[in-house]
KELUMZA-646480 format. One record per residue: residue number from 1; residue in one letter; x, y, z of N, C-alpha, C in turn. Coordinates in steps of 0.1 Angstrom, whole numbers. Last residue first. Layout:
BEGIN
 num residu  n.c1  n.c2  n.c3 ca.c1 ca.c2 ca.c3  c.c1  c.c2  c.c3
 NUM      A     X     Y     Z     X     Y     Z     X     Y     Z
...
//
This chain:
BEGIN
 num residu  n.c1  n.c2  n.c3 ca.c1 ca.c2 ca.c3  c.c1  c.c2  c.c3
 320      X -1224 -1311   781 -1229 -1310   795 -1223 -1323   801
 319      X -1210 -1292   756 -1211 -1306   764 -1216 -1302   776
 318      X -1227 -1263   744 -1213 -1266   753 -1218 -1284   756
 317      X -1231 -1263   707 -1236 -1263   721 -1223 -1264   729
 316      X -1220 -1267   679 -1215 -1255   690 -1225 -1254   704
 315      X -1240 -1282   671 -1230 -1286   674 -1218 -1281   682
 314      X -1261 -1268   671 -1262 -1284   681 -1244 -1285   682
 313      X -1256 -1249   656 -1262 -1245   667 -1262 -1257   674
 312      X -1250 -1266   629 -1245 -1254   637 -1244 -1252   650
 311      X -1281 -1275   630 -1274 -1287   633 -1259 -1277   636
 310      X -1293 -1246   621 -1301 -1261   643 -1283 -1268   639
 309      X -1283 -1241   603 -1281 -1236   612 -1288 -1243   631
 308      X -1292 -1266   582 -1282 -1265   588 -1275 -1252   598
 307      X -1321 -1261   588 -1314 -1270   595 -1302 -1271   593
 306      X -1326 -1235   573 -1328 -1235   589 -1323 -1246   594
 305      X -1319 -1233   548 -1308 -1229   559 -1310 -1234   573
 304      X -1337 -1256   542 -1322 -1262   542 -1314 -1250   549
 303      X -1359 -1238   540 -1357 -1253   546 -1340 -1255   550
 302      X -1349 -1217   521 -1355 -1211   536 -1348 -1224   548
 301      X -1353 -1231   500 -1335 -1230   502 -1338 -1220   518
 300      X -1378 -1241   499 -1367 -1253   499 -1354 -1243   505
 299      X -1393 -1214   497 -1391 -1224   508 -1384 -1234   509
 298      X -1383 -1209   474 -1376 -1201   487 -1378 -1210   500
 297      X -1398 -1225   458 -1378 -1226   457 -1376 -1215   473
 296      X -1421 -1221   462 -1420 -1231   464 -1402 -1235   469
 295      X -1424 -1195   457 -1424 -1194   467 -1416 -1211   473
 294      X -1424 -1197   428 -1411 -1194   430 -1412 -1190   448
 293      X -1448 -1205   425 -1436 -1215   419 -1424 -1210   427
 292      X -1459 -1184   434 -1462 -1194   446 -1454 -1201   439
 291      X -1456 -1168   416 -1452 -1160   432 -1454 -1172   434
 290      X -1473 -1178   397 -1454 -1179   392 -1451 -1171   410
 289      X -1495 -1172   405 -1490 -1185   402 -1475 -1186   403
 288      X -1495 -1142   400 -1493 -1147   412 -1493 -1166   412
 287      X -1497 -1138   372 -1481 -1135   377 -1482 -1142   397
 286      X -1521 -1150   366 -1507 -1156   363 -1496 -1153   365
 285      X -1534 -1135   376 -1535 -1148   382 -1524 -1153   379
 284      X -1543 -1113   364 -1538 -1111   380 -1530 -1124   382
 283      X -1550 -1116   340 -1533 -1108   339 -1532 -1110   351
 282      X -1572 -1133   349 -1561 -1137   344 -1546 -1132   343
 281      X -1585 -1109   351 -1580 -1120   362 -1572 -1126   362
 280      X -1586 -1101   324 -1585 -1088   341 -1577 -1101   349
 279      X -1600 -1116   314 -1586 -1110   306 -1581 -1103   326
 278      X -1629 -1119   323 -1617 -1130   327 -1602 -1130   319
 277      X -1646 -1094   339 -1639 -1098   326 -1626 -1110   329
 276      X -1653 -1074   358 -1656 -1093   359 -1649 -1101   346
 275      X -1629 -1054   380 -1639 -1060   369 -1640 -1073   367
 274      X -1611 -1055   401 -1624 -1052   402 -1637 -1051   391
 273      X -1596 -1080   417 -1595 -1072   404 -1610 -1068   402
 272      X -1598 -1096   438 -1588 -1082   442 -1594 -1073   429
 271      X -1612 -1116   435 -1615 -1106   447 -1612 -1098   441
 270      X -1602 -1124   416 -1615 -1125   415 -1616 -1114   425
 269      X -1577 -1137   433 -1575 -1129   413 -1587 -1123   412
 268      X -1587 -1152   446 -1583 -1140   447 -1580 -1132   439
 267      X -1594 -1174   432 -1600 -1163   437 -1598 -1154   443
 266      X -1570 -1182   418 -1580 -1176   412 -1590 -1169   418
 265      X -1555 -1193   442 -1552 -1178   433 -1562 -1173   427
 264      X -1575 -1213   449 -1572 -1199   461 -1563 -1190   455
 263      X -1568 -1229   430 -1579 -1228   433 -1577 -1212   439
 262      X -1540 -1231   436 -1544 -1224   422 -1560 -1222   423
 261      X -1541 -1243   454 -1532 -1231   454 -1536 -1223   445
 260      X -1552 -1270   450 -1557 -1264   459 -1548 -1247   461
 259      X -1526 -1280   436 -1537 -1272   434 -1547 -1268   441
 258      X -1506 -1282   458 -1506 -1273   446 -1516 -1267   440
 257      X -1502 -1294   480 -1514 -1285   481 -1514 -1278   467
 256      X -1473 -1307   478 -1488 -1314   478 -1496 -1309   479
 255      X -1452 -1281   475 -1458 -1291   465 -1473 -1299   465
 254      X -1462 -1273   501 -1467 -1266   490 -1468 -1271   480
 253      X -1452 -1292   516 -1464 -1293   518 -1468 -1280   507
 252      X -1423 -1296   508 -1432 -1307   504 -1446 -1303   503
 251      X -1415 -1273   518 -1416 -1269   503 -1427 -1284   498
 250      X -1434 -1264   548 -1422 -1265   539 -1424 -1271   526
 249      X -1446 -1241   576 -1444 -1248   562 -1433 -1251   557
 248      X -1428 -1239   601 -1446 -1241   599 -1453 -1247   588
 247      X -1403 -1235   606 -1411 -1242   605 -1422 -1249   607
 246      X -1394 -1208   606 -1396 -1212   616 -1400 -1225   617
 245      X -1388 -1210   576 -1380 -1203   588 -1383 -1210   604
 244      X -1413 -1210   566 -1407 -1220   563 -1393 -1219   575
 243      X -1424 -1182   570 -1429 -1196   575 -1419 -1207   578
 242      X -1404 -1166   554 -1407 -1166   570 -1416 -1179   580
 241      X -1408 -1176   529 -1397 -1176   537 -1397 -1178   551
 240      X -1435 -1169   524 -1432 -1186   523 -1417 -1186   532
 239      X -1434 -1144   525 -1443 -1147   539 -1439 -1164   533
 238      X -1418 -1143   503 -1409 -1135   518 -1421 -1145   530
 237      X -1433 -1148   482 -1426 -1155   483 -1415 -1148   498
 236      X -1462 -1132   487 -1463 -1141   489 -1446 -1152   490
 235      X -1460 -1097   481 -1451 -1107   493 -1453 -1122   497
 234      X -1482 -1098   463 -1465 -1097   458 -1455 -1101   473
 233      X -1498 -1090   482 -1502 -1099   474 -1488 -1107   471
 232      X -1490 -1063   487 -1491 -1071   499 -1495 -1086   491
 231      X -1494 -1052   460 -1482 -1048   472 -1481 -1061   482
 230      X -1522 -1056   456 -1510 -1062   451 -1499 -1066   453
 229      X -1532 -1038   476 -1536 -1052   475 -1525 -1060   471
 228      X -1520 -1016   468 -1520 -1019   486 -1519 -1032   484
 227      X -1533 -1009   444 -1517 -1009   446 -1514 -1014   461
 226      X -1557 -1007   447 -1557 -1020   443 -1540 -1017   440
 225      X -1564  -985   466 -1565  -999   469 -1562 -1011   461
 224      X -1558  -968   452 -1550  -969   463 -1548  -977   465
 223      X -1577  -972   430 -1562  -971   427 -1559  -968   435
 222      X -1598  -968   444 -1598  -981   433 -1585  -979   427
 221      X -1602  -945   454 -1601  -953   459 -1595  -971   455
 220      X -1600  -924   432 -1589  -928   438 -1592  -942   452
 219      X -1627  -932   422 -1614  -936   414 -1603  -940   425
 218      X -1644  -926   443 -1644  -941   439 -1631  -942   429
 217      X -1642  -901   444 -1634  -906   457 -1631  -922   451
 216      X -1650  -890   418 -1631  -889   419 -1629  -899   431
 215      X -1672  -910   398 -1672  -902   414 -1652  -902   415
 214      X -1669  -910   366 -1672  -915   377 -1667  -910   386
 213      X -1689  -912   341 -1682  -901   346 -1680  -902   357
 212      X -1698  -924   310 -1693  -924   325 -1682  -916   328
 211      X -1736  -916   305 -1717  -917   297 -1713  -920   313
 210      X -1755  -932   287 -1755  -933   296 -1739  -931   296
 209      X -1773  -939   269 -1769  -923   267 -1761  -920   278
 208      X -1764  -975   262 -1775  -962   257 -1770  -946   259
 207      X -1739  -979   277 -1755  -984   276 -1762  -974   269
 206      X -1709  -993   279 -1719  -980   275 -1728  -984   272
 205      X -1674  -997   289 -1692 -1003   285 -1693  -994   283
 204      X -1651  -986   282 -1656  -989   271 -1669  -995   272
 203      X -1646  -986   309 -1644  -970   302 -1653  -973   288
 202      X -1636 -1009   317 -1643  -999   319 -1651  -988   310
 201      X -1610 -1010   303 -1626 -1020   301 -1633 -1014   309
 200      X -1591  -997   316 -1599  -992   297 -1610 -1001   293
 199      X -1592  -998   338 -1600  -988   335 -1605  -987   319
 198      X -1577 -1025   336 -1591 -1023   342 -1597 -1014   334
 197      X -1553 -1014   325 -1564 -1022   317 -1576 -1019   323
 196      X -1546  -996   344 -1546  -990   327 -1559  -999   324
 195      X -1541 -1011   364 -1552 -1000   364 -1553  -996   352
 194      X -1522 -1033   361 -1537 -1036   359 -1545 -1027   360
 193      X -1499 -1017   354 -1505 -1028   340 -1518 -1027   344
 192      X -1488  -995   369 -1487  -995   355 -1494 -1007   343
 191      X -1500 -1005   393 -1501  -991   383 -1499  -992   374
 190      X -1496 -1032   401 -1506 -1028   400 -1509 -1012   388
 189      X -1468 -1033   397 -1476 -1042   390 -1490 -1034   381
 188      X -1458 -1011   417 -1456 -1008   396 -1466 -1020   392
 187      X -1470 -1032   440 -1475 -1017   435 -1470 -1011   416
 186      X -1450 -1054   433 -1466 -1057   433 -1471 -1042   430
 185      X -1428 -1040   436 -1428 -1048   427 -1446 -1047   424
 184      X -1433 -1030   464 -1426 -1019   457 -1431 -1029   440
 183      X -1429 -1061   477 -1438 -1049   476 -1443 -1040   465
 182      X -1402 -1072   472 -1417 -1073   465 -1426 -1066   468
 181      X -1388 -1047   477 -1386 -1050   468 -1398 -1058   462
 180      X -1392 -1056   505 -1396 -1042   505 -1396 -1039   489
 179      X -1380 -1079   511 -1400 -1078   512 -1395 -1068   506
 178      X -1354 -1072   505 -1365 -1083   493 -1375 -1080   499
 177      X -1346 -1059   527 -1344 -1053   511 -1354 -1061   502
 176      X -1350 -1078   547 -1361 -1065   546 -1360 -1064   533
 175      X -1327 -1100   539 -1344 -1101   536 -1354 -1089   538
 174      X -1307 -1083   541 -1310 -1088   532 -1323 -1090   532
 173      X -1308 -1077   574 -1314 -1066   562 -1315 -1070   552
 172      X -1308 -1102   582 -1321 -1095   585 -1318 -1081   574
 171      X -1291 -1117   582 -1292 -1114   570 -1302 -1108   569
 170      X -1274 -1121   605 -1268 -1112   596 -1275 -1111   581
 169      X -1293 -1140   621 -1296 -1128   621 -1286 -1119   612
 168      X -1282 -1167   618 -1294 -1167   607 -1293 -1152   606
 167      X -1266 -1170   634 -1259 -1172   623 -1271 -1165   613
 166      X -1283 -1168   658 -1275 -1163   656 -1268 -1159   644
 165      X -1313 -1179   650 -1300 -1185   651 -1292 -1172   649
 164      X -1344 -1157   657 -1334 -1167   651 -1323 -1166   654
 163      X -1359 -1141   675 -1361 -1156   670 -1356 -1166   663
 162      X -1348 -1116   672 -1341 -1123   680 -1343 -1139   681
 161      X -1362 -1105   644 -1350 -1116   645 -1344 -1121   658
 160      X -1386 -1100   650 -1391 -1114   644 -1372 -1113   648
 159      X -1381 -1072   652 -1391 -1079   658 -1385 -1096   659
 158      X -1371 -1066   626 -1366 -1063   637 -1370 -1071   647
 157      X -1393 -1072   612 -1380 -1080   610 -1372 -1078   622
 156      X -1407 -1047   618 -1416 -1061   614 -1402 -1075   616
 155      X -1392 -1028   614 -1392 -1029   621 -1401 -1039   624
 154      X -1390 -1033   581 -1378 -1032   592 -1381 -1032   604
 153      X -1418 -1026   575 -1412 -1038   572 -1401 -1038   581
 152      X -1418 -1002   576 -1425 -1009   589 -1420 -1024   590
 151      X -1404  -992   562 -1395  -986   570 -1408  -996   582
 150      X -1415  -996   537 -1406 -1000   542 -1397 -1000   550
 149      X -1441  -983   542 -1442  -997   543 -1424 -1002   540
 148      X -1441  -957   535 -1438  -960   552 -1436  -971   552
 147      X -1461  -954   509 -1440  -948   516 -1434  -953   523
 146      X -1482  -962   518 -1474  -969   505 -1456  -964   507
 145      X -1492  -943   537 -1490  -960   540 -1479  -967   533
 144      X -1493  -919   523 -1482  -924   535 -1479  -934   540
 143      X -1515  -928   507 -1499  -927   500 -1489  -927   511
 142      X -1532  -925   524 -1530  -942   516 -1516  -941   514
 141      X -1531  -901   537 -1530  -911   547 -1530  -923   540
 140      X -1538  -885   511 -1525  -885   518 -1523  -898   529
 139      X -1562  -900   499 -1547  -898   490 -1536  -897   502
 138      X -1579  -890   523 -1577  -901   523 -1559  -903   513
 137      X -1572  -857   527 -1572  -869   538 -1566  -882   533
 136      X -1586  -853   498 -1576  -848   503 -1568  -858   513
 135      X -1612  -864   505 -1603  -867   497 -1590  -865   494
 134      X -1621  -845   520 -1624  -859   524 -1607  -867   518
 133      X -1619  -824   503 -1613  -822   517 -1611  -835   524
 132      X -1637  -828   485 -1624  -825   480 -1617  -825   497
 131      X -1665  -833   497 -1654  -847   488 -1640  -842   484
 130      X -1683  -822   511 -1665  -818   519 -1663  -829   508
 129      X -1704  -825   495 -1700  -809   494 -1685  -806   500
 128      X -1696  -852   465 -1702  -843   473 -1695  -830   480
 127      X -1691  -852   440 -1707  -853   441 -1705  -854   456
 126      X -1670  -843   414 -1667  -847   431 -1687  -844   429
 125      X -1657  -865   385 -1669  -854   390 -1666  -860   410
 124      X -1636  -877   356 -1641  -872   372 -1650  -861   376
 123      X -1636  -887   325 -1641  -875   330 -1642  -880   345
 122      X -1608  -903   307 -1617  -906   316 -1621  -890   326
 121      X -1589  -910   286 -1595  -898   288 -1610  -899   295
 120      X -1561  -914   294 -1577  -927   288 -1586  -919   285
 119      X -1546  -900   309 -1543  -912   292 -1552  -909   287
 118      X -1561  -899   329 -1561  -884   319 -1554  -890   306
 117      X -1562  -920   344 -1574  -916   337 -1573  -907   329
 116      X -1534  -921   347 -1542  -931   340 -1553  -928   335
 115      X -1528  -894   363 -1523  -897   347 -1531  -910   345
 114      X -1538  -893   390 -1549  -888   380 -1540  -893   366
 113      X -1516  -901   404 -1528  -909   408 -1537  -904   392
 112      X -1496  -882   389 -1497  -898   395 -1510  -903   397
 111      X -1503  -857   391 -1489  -864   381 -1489  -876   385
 110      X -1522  -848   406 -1524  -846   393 -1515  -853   385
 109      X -1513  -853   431 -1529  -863   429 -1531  -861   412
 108      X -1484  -854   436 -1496  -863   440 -1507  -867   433
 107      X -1489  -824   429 -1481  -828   423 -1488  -847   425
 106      X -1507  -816   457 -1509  -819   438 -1501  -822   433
 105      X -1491  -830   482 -1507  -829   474 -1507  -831   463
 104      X -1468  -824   492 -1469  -823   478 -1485  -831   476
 103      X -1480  -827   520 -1476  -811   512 -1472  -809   498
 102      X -1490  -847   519 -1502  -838   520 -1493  -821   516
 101      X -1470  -866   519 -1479  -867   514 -1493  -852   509
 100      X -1458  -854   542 -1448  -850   539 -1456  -855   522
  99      X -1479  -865   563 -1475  -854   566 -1467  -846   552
  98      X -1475  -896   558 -1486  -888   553 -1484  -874   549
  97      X -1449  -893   569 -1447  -898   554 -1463  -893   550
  96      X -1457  -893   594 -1445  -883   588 -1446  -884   575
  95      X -1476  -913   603 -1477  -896   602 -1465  -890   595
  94      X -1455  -937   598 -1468  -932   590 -1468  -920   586
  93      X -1440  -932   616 -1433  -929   602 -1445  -930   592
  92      X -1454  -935   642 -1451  -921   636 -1443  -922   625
  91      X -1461  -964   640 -1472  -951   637 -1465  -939   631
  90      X -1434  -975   637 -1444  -975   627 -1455  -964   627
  89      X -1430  -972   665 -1421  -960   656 -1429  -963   643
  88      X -1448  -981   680 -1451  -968   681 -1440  -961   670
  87      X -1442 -1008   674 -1452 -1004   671 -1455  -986   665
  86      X -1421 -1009   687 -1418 -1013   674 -1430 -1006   667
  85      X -1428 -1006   716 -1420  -996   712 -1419  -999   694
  84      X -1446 -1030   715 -1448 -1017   717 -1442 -1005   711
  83      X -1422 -1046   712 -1439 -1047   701 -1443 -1035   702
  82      X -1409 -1044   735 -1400 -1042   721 -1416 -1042   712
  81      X -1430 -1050   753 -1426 -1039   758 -1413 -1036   744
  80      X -1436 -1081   750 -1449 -1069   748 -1440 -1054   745
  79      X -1408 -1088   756 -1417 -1091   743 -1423 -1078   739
  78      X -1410 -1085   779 -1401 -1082   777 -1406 -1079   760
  77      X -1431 -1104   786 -1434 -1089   788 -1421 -1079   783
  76      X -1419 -1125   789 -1428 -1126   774 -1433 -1112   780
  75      X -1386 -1121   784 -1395 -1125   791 -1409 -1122   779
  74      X -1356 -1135   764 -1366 -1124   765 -1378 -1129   773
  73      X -1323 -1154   774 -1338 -1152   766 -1350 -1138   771
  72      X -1293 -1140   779 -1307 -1151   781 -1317 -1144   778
  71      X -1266 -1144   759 -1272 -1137   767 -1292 -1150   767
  70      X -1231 -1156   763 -1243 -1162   761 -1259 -1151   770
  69      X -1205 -1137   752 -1213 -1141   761 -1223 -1139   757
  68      X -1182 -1154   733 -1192 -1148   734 -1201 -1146   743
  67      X -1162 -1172   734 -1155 -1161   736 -1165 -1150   736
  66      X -1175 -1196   732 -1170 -1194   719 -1163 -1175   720
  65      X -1198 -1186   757 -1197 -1195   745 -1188 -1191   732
  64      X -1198 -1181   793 -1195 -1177   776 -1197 -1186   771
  63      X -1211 -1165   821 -1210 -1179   812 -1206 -1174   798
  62      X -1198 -1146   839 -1203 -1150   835 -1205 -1158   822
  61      X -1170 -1140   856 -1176 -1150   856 -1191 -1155   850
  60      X -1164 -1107   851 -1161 -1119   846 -1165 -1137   847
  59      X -1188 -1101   865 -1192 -1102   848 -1181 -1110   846
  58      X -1180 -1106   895 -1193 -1113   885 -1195 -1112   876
  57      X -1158 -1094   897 -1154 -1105   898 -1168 -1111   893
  56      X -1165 -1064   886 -1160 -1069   879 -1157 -1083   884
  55      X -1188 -1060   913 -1193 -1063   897 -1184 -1069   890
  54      X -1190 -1071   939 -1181 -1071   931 -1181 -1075   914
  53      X -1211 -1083   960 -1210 -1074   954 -1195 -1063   946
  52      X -1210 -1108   970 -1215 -1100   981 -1210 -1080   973
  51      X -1204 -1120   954 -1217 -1127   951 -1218 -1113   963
  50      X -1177 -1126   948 -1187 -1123   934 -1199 -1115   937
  49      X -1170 -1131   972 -1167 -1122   962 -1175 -1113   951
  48      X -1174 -1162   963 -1186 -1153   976 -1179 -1143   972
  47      X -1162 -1170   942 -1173 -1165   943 -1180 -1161   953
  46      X -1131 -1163   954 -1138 -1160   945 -1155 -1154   939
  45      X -1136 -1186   974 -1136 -1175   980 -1136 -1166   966
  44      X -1137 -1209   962 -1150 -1206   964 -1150 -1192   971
  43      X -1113 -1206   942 -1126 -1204   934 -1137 -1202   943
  42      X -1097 -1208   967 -1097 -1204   960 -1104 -1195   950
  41      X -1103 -1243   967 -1108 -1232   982 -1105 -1216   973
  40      X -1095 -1253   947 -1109 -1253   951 -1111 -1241   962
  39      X -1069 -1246   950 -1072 -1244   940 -1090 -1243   940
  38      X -1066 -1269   978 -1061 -1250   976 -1065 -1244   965
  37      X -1068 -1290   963 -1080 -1285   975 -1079 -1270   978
  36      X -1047 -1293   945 -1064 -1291   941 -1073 -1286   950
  35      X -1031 -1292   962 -1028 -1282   955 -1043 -1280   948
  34      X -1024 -1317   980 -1035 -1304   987 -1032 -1295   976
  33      X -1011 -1337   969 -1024 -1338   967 -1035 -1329   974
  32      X  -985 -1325   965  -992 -1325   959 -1005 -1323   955
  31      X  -977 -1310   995  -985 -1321   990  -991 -1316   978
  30      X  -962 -1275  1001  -972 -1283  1006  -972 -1298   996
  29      X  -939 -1262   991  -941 -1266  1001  -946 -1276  1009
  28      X  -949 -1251   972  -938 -1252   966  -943 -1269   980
  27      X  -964 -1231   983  -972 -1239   974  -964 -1254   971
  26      X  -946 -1212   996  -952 -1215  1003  -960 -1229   991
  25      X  -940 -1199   966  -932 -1205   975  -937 -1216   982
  24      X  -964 -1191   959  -959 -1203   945  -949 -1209   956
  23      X  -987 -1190   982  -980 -1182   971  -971 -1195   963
  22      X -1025 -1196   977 -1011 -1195   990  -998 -1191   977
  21      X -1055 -1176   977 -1043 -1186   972 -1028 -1191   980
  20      X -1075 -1176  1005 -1063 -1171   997 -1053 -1179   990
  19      X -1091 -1180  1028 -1091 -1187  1013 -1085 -1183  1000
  18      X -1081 -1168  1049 -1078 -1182  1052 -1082 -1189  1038
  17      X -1068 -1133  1055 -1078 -1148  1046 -1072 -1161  1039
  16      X -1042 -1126  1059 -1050 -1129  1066 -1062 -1137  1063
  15      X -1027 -1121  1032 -1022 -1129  1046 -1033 -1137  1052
  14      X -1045 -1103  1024 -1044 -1110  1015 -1038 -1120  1026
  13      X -1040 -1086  1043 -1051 -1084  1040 -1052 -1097  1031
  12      X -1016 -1080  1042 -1016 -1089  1050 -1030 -1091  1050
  11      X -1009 -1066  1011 -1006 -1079  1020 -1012 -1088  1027
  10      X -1025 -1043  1017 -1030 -1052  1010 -1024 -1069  1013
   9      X -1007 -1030  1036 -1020 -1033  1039 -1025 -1042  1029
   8      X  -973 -1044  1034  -982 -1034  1033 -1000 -1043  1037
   7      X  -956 -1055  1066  -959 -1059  1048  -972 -1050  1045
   6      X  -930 -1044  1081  -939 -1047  1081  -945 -1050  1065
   5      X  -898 -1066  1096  -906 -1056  1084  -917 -1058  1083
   4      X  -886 -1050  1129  -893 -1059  1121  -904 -1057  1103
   3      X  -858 -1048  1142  -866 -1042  1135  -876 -1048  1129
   2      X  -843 -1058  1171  -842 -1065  1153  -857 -1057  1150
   1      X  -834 -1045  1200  -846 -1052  1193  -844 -1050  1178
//
């Protein structure tokens, strides 16, 4: 008896399945026009493969684009559950930045917050019995706000960029760097021009015997809050960006609302600035006019990235 050769276990294993490529010999062999039906039979044994648990025959077969795989969209609990977690790292760089607020305290409240009144030579009085401890609190939990705001901003951006074009998302830190820049811009605003002035119109009524010496919590409140204000005021050309981005506004509809813009600066000029003197409002009004000229230009060059990243994006679709 002629010996017979046997073919290893993978072989015949491969032999044996009836939806096995057939070999280039054997292929050689058959009809042209069975080489597509072998080629079909093939891919469908492939994906039952895939499908009865063979991770690497199913990641390779998932869908690409451009050598990229195409990932799918966020559920809207998927959402809640990055908001959350986005959420929670803002709180605690609050507390950290309060925290790290409250140990330089004085340095804090005597080399910064207190030098405008100590220019001007403006007397503070605490009038009540916990106002230094009160106060203490508030300084550190405002100034931790004023620290933390660019580390919330990033995570504010963070947020917002899966919402954009692919193409769009390499510039998410460029644009943090600018909010965080007008920010930071609006606060020097506030400190160094409009609390000087304010206070020095302040400082100069006087009625009769009547001197002023005003409550320390009402100072530092009126210089936390009117560096917060501004800060967040001063982001008017990032919040025309971000609109304009999505398209909610664009630069036509700011042009044709113009004045009606200037109406709603002035009052807020009015709001924010806490004396009634119309020098006060005006130093507010005219640098935030010039935020909405030059909100006008972000939203044109915002406009024009976003469509030509859709038309990008249309055009690198796959044909269907």
């Amino acid at each position: 008896m002629e010996p017979q050769n046997i073919p290893p276990d993978n072989q015949q294993a491969s032999d044996a399945s009836p939806d096995a490529t057939p070999p280039a010999a054997f292929r050689e062999t058959m009809p042209p026009a069975d080489w597509e039906q072998s080629a079909t039979e093939s891919e469908r044994a492939s994906d039952r493969a895939s499908a009865v648990g063979y991770p690497a025959a199913a990641a390779a077969q998932q869908p690409q684009h451009n050598g990229q795989e195409v990932h799918h969209e966020m559920g809207f609990f998927d959402h809640l559950e990055e908001l959350r977690g986005r959420i929670f790292k803002a709180v605690i760089a609050l507390v950290v930045m309060s925290g790290l607020c409250g140990i330089f305290l004085d340095f804090l409240m005597s080399d910064v917050l207190l030098a405008p009144a100590t220019r001007l030579g403006i007397k503070l009085q605490n009038l009540e019995v916990m106002g230094q401890f009160t106060l203490a609190i508030q300084v550190s939990v405002f100034s931790g706000l004023i620290l933390s705001i660019p580390f919330i901003l990033w995570q504010l951006w963070g947020f917002i960029r899966p919402g954009l074009y692919p193409k769009e998302q390499r510039y998410v830190g460029w644009i943090t760097v600018a909010t965080v820049f007008c920010f930071l811009l609006g606060v020097s605003f506030a400190y160094f021009i409009m609390v000087p002035t304010s206070l020095g119109f302040t400082s100069t009524i006087k009625w009769g015997n009547i001197e002023n010496q005003f409550a320390v919590s009402s100072y530092f409140s009126f210089v936390l809050g009117f560096c917060l204000a501004c800060g967040a005021v001063f982001e008017m050309p990032m919040l025309s960006y971000a609109l304009s981005r999505f398209g909610i506004i664009n630069p036509g509809m700011l042009r044709k609302y113009r004045r009606h813009g200037i109406v709603v600066i002035l009052i807020l000029a009015a709001i924010i600035t806490p004396t009634p003197d119309p020098i006060n409002q005006m130093l507010l009004a005219v640098p935030l006019y010039a935020l909405y000229e030059i909100s006008i230009l972000v939203s044109k060059t915002a406009k024009r990235q976003r469509d030509e990243a859709a038309q990008l994006e249309q055009n690198e679709a796959p044909q269907v």
